[in-house]
N, C-alpha and C positions, 0 to 999 in steps of 0.2 A: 714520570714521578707523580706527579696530578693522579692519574689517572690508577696507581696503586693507591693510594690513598683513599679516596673516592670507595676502589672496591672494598680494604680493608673496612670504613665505613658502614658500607650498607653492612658487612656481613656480619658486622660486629652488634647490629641495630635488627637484625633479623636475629638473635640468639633470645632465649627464653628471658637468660640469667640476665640480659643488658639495661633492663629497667632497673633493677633491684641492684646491680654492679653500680649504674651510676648511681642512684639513691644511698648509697652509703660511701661513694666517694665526695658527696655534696656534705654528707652528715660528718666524712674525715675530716676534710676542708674545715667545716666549720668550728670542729674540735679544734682544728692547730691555733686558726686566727684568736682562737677565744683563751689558746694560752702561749701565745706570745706578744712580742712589742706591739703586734696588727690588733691584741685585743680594743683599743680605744676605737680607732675604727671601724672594726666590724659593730661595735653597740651604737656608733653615730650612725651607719647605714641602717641597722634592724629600728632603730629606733626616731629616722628622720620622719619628720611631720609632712602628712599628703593630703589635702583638703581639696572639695569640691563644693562647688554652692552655685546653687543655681534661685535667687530671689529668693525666699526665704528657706530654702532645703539646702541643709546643709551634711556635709559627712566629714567629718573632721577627725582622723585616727592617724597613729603612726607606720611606718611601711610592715611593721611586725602582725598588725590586724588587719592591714588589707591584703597580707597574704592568708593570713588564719581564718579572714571571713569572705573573701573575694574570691581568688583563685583556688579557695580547698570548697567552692558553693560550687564551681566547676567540675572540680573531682566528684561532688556527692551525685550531680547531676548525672556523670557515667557512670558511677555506680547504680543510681537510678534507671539509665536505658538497659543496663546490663542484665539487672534483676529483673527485670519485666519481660523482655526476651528471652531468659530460663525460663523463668514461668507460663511463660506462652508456646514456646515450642523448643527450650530446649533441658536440660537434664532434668529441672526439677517441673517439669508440665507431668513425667512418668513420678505417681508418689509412691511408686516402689525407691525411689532413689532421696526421697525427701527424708524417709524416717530417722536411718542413720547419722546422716550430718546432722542435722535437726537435733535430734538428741544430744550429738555432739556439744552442737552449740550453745544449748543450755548448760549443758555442764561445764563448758571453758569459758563462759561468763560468770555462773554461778559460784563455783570455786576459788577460783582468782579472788572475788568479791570478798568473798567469807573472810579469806587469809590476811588482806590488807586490812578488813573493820578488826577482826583478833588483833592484830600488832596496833592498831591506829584507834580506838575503841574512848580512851581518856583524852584525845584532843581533838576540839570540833571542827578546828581551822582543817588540820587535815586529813578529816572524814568526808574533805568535800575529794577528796579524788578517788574515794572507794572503787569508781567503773574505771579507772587507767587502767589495771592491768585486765580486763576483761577484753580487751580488743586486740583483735590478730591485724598483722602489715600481710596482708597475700601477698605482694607486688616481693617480699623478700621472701616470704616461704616460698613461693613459686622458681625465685631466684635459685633459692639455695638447693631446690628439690632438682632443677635443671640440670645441676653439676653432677649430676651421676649419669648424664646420661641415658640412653634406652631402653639402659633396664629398669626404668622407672614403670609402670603398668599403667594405661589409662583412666583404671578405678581408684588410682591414685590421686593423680590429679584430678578426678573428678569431686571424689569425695571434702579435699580439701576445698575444689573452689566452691564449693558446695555451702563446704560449710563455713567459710568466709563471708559467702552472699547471708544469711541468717545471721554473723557476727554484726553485718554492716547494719543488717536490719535492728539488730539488739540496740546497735551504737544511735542508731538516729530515734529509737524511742527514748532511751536514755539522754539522747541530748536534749530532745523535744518536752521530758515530761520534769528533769532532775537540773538541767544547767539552763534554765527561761529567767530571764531580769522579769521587773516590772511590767508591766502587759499594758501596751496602748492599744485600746479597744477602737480608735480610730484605724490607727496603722493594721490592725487587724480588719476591719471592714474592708479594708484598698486588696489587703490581703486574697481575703473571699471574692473580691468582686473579681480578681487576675484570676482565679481559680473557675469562676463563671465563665468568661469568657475563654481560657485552654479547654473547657469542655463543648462551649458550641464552637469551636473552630476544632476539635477532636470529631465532633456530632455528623459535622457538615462534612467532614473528609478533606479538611485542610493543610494541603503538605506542606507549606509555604515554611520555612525554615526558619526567616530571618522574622516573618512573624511572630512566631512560636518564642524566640528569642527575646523578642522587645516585650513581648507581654512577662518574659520571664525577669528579665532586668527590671521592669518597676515591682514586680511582687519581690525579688530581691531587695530590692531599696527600702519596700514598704513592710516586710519582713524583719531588714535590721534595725528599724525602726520601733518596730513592735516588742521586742524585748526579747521574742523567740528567736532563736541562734538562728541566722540569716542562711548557712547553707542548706539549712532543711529548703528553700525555697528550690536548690537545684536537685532534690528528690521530687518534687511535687510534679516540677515542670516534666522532669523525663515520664512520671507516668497519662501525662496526654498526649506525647507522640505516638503518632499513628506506626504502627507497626507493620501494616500493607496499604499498597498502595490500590484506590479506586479505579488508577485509570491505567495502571504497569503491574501488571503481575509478577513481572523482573525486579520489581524495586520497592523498599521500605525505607523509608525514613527514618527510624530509629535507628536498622542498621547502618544508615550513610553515615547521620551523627555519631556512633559511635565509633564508624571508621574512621572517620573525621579527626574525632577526643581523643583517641589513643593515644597517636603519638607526642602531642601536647600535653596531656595528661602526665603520661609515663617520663615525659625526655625531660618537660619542663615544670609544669607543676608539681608534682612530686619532689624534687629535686630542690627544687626552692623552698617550699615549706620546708624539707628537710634541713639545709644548711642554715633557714632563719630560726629555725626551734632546736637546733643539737648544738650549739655553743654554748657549754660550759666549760669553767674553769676548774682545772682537777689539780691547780698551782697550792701545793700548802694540804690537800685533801688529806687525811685522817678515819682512823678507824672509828672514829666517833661520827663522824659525818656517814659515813657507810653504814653504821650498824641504827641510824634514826629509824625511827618506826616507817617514815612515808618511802624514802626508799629501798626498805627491807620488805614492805610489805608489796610494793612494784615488785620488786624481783623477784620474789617468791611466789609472789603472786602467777607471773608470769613463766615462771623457772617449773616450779613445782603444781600451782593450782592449774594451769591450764592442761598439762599431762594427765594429771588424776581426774582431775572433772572429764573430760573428752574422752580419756581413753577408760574410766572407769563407768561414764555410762552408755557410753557405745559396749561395752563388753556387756552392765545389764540388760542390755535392752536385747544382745543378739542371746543372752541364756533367758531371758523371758519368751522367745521366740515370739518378738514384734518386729524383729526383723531380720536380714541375716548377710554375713561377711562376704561383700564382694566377691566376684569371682576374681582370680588374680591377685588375690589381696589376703596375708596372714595377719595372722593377731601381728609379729612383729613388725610387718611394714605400718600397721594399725597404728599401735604405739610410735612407733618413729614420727607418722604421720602429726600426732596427737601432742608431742614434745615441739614438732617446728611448729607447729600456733602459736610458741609461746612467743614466739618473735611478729611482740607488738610495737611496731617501732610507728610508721606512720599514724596508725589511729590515735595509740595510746599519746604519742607529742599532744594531739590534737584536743583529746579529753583533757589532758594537763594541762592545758592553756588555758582552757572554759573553766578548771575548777580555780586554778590558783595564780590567774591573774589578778583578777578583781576583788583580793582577799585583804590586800594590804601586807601582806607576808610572802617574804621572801621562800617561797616552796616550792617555784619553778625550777631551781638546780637539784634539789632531793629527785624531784619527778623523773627528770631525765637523766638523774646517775641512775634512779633504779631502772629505768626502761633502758636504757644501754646496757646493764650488767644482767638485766633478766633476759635482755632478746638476744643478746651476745651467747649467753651459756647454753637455749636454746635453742639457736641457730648452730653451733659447734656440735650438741649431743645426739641433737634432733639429723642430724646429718650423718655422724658415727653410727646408727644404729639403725638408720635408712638404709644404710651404705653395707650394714652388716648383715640385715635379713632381706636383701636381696642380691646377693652375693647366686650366682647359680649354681644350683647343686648338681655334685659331681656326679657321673653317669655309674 
């Protein structure tokens, strides 16, 4: 009996769709507790008090920011080894494959953007979440894209993780240059000096891991310190891992760590952030609550701007002839592709916390009704129409 179990397991954790399955069974979960008798409890756990202090350094937040700054600095940081190993030798090192997602990406940022400032334009409070709906969750596109199975093309999935990686890149300029507190030029110095040092131990050919590590944990420290959102510090660090090795041919360091992150990443970190940022309460909800500008302009945002932005300038760009349509790939797989972006479920949690935590206003349940009702209708269309133009054609 064990030992069915066990295999069901592994085989269930080897499927594409199994990260992005559990990521939105964490996000189920967290909907019920949050409307039933369990909701008191679930806001005592997101919200219990977890402090460290070590002589005068102190970090003092509740368990809801040391997932949102802690464990998602971890997530950045695999996104980080991940993007740099494209670019080093895999899809996006050829910039024949750069253009299209690239342009993609501007436009399923740019649009999204437009649509929420139009609905959201006369109030300032929230105008601070104008970039929520500009970020894609790959970890469920992916998911959802997996359900059809092998008929899916490789220029499929490429294009999207493609242009996911350039979304993540969008996300962390955006977080770095639009959601920064207060700047301590101290804590910024400690900053630069962790950065001196990942580059001559980069210099020297230093594989040492758990080095790489400790240097990255105080620029962590000294990063959330500094006012600049702390998980930029696990983009920084992945770009000074060494990607070959000086003395193993057979072996990089980058790819170990990311073999490593994976399944922490995907099993557990995701999954938590998810279930601490998707509890809302939908008890008593109304047509006036749904039809608010902040999340009308998430879901539309995400429903409708990221289709037309994505797929309307991946289409100019291939009738400019700057670049041109996959092999294996129709305009309709294109657009299918182009509508499951719109399923911004982890990033977009993650911008809503940084815009409309520290506001004083309650705008974190707007955030994440419209990110649920925009990644929901996108995730359902974006898959009907996947599902529809690669259908094989009759002989």
């Amino acid at each position: 009996m064990i030992k069915t179990k066990e295999t069901f397991i592994s085989r269930f954790l080897q499927l594409e769709a199994s990260g992005g399955i559990i990521l939105m069974l964490a996000a189920v979960l967290a909907l019920v507790l949050a409307n039933t008798p369990l909701q008191t409890y679930y806001a005592l756990l997101i919200d219990t008090p977890v402090e460290i202090r070590i002589g005068a350094l102190e970090i003092a937040k509740p368990l809801l920011l040391w997932i949102n700054d802690g464990l998602m600095a971890i997530f950045f940081f695999l996104v980080g080894l991940e993007l740099k190993r494209e670019l080093i030798e895999g899809e996006l090192s050829d910039k024949r494959n750069i253009i299209l997602p690239g342009v993609g990406a501007i436009g399923g940022m740019l649009v999204p953007a437009l649509i929420y400032i139009l609905l959201n334009s006369g109030d300032a409070t929230a105008m601070k979440g104008w970039a929520i709906p500009a970020a894609t969750d790959i970890a469920f596109a992916l998911g959802i894209l997996s359900l059809l199975g092998s008929r899916v093309p490789t220029s499929i999935k490429v294009f999207l993780t493609s242009l996911a990686i350039f979304d993540d890149i969008g996300a962390v300029l955006i977080i770095a240059f639009f959601y920064t507190e207060k700047i301590s030029m101290t804590a910024l110095v400690v900053v630069g000096a962790c950065v001196l040092v990942l580059a001559l131990l980069n210099r020297r050919g230093n594989e040492s891991k758990s080095v790489y590590v400790l240097v990255g944990i105080v620029m962590w420290v000294a990063m959330l310190k500094s006012g600049v959102h702390a998980t930029l510090a696990g983009v920084i660090l992945a770009m000074f891992i060494p990607m070959k090795s000086k003395t193993n041919a057979n072996y990089s360091p980058l790819k170990s760590m990311e073999h490593d992150l994976h399944f922490a990443v995907a099993y557990i970190i995701l999954p938590i952030f998810a279930f601490a940022n998707s509890g809302i309460r939908l008890v008593g909800l109304g047509v006036e609550e749904i039809l608010h500008g902040v999340p009308m302009g998430i879901a539309l945002g995400l429903f409708i701007g990221k289709q037309v932005g994505i797929f309307g300038l991946c289409w100019l760009a291939i009738k400019l002839k700057l670049t041109g349509l996959p092999k294996s790939m129709s305009w309709g797989s294109l657009y299918g592709a182009a509508i499951l972006c719109g399923v911004g479920f982890t990033m977009s949690l993650f911008i809503g916390s940084l815009a409309f935590e520290e506001t004083g206003v309650n705008l974190l349940f707007d955030e994440r009704l419209g990110i649920i009702l925009g990644s929901l209708a996108s995730g359902i269309l974006g898959y009907i129409v996947l599902r529809q133009s690669l259908r094989p054609k009759p002989a």
